[in-house]
N, C-alpha and C positions, 0 to 999 in steps of 0.2 A: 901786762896791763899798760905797760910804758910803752911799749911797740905800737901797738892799738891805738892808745891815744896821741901818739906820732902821726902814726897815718891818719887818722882824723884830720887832725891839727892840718898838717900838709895840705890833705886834700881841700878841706877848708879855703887855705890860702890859694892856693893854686885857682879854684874857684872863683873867689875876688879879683886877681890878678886879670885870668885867659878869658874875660870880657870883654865883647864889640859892639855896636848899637847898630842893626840894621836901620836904614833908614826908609826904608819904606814900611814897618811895624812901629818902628820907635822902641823895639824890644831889645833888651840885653840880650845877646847867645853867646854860647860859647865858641873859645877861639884858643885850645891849646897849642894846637900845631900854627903858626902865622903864616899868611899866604905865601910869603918870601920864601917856603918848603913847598908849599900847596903848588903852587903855580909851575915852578920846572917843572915838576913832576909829572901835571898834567898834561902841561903841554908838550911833553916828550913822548907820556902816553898815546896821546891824538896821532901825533907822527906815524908812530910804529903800528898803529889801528888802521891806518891812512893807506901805509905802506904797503900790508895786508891784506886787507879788503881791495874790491871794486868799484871806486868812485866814478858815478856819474858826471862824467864832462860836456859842457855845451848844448844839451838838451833843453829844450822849454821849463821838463818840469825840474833842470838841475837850478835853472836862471831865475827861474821863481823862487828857488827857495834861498837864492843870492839875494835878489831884491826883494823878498819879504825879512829877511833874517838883519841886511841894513835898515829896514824903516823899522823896525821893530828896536834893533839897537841905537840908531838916531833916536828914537821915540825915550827910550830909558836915560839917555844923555841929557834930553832939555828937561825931564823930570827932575836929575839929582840936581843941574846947575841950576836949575828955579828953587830950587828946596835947601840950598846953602852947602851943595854936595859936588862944589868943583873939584875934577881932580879924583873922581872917585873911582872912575875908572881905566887910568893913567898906566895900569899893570896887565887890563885885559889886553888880549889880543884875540881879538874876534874874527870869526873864523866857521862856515855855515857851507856842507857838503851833502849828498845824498850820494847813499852810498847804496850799492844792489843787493837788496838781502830780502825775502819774502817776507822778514817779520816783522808786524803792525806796529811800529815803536817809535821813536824818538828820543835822542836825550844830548845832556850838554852838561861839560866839565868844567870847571874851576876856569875861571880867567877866558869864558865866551868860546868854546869849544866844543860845535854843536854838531851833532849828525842826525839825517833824518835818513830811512829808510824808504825803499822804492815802494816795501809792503804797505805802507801808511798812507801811502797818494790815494788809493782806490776809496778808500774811506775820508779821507779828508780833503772833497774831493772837488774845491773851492779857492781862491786866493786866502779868502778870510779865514777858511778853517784850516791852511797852513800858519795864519797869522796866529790863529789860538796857540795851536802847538807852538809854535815858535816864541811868541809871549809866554807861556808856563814855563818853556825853557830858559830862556832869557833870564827869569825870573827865578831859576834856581842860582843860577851866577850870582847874581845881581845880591841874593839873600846870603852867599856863603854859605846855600847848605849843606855843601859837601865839605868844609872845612867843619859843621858844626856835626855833621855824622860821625868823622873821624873823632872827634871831641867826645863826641857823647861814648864812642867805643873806645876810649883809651879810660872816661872814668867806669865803663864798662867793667874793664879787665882791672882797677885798682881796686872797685868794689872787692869781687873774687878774691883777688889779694888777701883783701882786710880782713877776709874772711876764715879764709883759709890759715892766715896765723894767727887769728884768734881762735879757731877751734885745733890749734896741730896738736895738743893732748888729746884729744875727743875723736879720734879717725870716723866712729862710729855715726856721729853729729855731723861732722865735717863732711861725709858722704851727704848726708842727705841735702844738710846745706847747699853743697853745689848743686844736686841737681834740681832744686827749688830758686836757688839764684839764677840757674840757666833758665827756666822758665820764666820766672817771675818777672826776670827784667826785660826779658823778651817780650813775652807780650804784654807788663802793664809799664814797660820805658821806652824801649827803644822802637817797639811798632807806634803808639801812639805818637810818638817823637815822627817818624817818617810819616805818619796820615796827615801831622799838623803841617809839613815843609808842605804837605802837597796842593792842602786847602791855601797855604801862604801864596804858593807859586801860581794855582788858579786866581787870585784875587791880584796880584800883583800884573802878572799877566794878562788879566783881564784889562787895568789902568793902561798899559804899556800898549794893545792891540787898538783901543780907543782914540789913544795921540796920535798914533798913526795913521790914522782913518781908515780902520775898518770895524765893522758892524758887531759889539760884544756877544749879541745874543748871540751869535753863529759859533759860539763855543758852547753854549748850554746843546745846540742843532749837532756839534762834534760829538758829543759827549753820549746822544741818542743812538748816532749811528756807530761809533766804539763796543755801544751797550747791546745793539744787536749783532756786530759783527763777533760778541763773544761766545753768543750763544748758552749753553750749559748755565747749570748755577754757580756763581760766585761763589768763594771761602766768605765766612762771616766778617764783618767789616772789622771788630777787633783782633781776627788773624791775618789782616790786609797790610802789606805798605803804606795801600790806598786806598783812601774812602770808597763807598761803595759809590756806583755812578750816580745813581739815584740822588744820594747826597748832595753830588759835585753838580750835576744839574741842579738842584734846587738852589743852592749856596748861590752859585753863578748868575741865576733869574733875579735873585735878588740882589745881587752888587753891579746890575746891568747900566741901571739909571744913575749910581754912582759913580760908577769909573766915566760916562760921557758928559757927567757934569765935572767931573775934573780934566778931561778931552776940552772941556769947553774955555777954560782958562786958558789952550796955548793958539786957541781959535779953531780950534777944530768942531765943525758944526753938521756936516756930513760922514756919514759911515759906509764905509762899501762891505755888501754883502757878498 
C-alpha cells in the first residue's frame, strides 16, 4: 500500500510540475520531457530522414512549398509577438522540403520540421491548399504536440506500472488488468488525446493560413477532396488518430469567419484562393 501510494503521490507531483501553457488554447498540456531533449532529437532525426529519402530540389512545386511554408511561418511569428509571445520561437529551426514518395501525407517535427510529399500535390492541388496543410502543420509545432504525446505515453507506461505492483500478488487479476489497461487507455486516452491535437492543429492552422493571405475555406475544399481521394469506409471515428473528415469539414466551416476576423487585425483583408 505504501508503494501504491508513492506512485500516486509522485505521479501527482510530476503532473503539477511538467506544465506549459500553449498559447494559442490558453490550455495547460503536458510537458515531461522539455524541448531542450525534444529538439536534438528531432532535428537529427529530419537529417537522417533527409539523408535517406529523395528530396525535391528546384522545382516549382519544391519552391512552392518553400514559399508557402515561410509565409505561413512569418504568419505564426506576428501572431505570438502580438499575443505577448516574443521569443517563442527562438529554438525552432524551420525547415519545409518535399520529398518523392507517392504517399498522400504530410507532417512536421518538433522545432519546424516539416516534409510534404510529392503524393499530396495532386490532391492539394492549389497554393492555398498547400497553405492548409502547411498551417495544420505548423500548427503542430507551434502547440508541442509532439512533446505532449511523448508526455502522455510516459504517463501511459507509469499507469501500467502502478498497476502491475499493486496487483503483483494477484497474477490472475493482474493479467486481466493489463489487457483492459492496454485497451482502455487506448482508445478512451491516448486516441481521443490525438483527435483533440488534430482539431487544435486544424483551427490553429486555420488562424495562421488567414494572416497569410490565403482563402480559409479552401481547407474545408482540401479536406472534400482528401475524403474522396480515400475512397473505402473509414475506421470509426473513436478508433481514429483522426476526426473523421466530415467532422474536420464542418469544424473548419465554422471557424472560417473567425480566423479572417483575426487576419483582419494584422491588415490582412484579401484572401487568395
Amino acid at each position: 500500500m505504501k508503494t501504491k501510494s508513492f506512485i500516486i503521490l509522485t505521479t501527482m507531483m510530476v503532473l503539477l510540475i511538467a506544465c506549459t501553457t500553449n498559447p494559442f488554447t490558453g490550455k495547460n498540456t503536458l510537458a515531461l520531457v522539455p524541448n531542450s531533449q525534444i529538439l536534438p532529437m528531432s532535428f537529427q532525426q529530419y537529417s537522417e530522414f533527409l539523408n535517406e529519402n529523395k528530396v525535391v530540389k528546384g522545382t516549382a512545386d519544391a519552391q512552392m512549398i518553400q514559399k508557402v511554408g515561410q509565409k505561413i511561418s512569418t504568419a505564426s511569428e506576428r501572431w505570438l509577438n502580438a499575443n505577448g509571445y516574443q521569443g517563442y520561437l527562438k529554438d525552432y529551426q524551420w525547415e519545409y522540403n518535399l520529398v518523392e514518395d507517392d504517399a498522400v501525407n504530410a507532417w512536421c517535427m518538433p522545432g519546424g520540421k516539416i516534409v510534404f510529399y510529392t503524393g499530396i500535390l495532386p490532391v492539394a492541388n492549389t497554393e492555398a491548399r498547400i497553405a492548409a496543410i502547411m498551417g495544420h502543420e505548423v500548427a503542430h509545432a507551434l502547440a508541442n504536440h509532439g512533446q505532449q504525446r511523448m508526455s502522455a505515453g510516459q504517463l501511459q507506461q507509469i499507469g501500467a506500472v502502478a498497476g502491475n505492483i499493486a496487483l503483483a500478488n494477484d497474477p490472475e487479476n493482474q493479467a486481466l488488468f493489463n489487457t483492459a489497461y492496454g485497451v482502455g487507455s487506448s482508445v478512451g486516452v491516448m486516441l481521443p488525446f490525438s483527435r483533440s491535437h488534430e482539431t487544435e492543429a486544424d483551427k490553429i492552422g486555420l488562424t495562421l493560413m488567414a494572416i497569410a493571405g490565403y482563402e480559409p475555406a479552401e481547407s474545408a475544399e482540401l479536406w472534400r477532396r482528401m475524403q474522396q481521394q480515400g475512397g473505402g469506409a473509414a475506421p470509426p471515428q473513436f478508433l481514429s488518430t483522426h476526426p473523421a473528415s466530415q467532422t474536420r469539414i464542418n469544424n473548419i466551416l465554422s471557424w472560417v469567419e473567425e480566423s479572417k476576423a483575426e487576419a483582419r487585425k494584422f491588415g490582412v483583408t484579401s484572401f487568395k484562393k
